[in-house]
N, C-alpha and C positions, 0 to 999 in steps of 0.2 A: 504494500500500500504506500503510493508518496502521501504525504505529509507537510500542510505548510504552519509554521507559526503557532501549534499547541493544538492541531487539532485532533490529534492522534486520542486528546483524553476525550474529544466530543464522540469518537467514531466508537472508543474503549465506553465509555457510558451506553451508547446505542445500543452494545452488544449483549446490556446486560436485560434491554427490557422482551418480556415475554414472546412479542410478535415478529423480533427481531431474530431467536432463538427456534421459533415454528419454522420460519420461513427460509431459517439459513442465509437471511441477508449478509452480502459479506462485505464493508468498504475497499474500495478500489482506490479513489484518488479524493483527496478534501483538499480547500485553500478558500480565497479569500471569495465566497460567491459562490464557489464550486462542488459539487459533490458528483462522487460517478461512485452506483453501488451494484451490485449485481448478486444474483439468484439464480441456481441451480433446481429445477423443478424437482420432487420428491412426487411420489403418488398420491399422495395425500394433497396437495397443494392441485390435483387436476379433476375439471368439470368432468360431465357426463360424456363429452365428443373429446378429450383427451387434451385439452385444454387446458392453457395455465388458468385458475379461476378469475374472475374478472376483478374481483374484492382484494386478488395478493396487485396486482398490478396497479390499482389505486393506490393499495399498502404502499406496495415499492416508488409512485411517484412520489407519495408525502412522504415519505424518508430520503430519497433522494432530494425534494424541495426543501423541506427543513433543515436536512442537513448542510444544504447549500447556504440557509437564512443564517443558520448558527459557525458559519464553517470559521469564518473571521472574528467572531466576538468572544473565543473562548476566554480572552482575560476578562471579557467586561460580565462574565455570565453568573457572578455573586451579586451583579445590580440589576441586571435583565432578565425580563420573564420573556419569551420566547414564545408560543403557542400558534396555532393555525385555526383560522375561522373559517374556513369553507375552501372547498373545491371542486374541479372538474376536470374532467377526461373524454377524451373519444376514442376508443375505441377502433381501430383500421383496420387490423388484419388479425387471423386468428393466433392465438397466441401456441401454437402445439407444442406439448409438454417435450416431446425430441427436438427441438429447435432451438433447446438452451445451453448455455446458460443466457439471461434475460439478463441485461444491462439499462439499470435506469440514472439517468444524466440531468444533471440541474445547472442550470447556469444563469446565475443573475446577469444582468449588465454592469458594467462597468461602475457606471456615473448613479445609478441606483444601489450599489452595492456601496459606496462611497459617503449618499446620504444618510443609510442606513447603517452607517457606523459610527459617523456626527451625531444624527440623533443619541443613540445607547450612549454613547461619552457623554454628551449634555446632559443624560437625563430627562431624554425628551419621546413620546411616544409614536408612534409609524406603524403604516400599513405598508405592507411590500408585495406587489404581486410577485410570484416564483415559477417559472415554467418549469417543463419535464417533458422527458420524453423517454418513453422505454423501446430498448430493441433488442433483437433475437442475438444469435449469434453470427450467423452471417450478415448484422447491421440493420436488417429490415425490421424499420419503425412498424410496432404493434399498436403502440398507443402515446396519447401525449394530452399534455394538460396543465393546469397551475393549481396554486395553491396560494391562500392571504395568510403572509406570516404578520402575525401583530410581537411587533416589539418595543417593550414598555420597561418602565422601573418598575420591580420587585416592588411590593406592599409589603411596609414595616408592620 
């Protein structure tokens, strides 16, 4: 896994929560904006047509997007609350569980990845949208999508 700037303990925290542990999520690459994570299908994780389920690939965007939201802040995250209010996906191509492992990619922009690291230093709250997009292993996009990361100051 590369690693920029501390976030190796954001990817290490991930790995300890439960859906991260079902799904065999595994970090690929974090930095400032960035997250690239990827999943190996297990049987368990496939629909009725052999299918990655459509609920793990949501999963994998919003850990991919979040971890993108979080990838830069790790010093500031004793003052920032982090969370996500809502999202979306479409859906392209079927996901078959042989076509893995599944790679999902988060990539803020630049200049929004910049505001939203002013704000947390300030002390000031933001909405950030977060794209995503997951793909097979020979690169073909299955699905893509965002997520609203809200980031705020921690309530004493």
């Amino acid at each position: 896994m590369t690693v920029d700037d501390g976030s190796d303990l954001i990817i290490a925290g991930f790995q300890k929560l439960g859906f991260i542990q079902f799904t065999g999520i595994e970090g690929v690459e974090t930095g400032n904006g960035r997250s690239v994570i990827s999943m190996t299908p297990k049987p368990e994780h496939l629909n009725h047509n052999g299918d990655v389920h459509a609920a793990l690939l949501f999963g994998m965007g919003e850990t991919a997007a979040m971890g993108a939201a979080v990838s830069g802040l790790w010093d500031l995250m004793a003052e920032s609350f982090v969370v996500t209010s809502g999202g979306r996906i479409e859906y392209l191509a079927r996901a078959k569980g042989a076509a893995g492992p599944y790679t999902a990619t988060s990539d803020i922009p630049p200049a929004d990845y910049a505001a939203a690291r002013t704000a947390a230093e300030q002390g000031a709250s933001l909405e950030l949208e977060v794209p995503f997009t997951v793909a097979d292993a020979d690169g073909r996009e299955v699905s893509r999508g965002g997520f609203v990361a809200i980031i705020r100051p921690r309530r004493k």
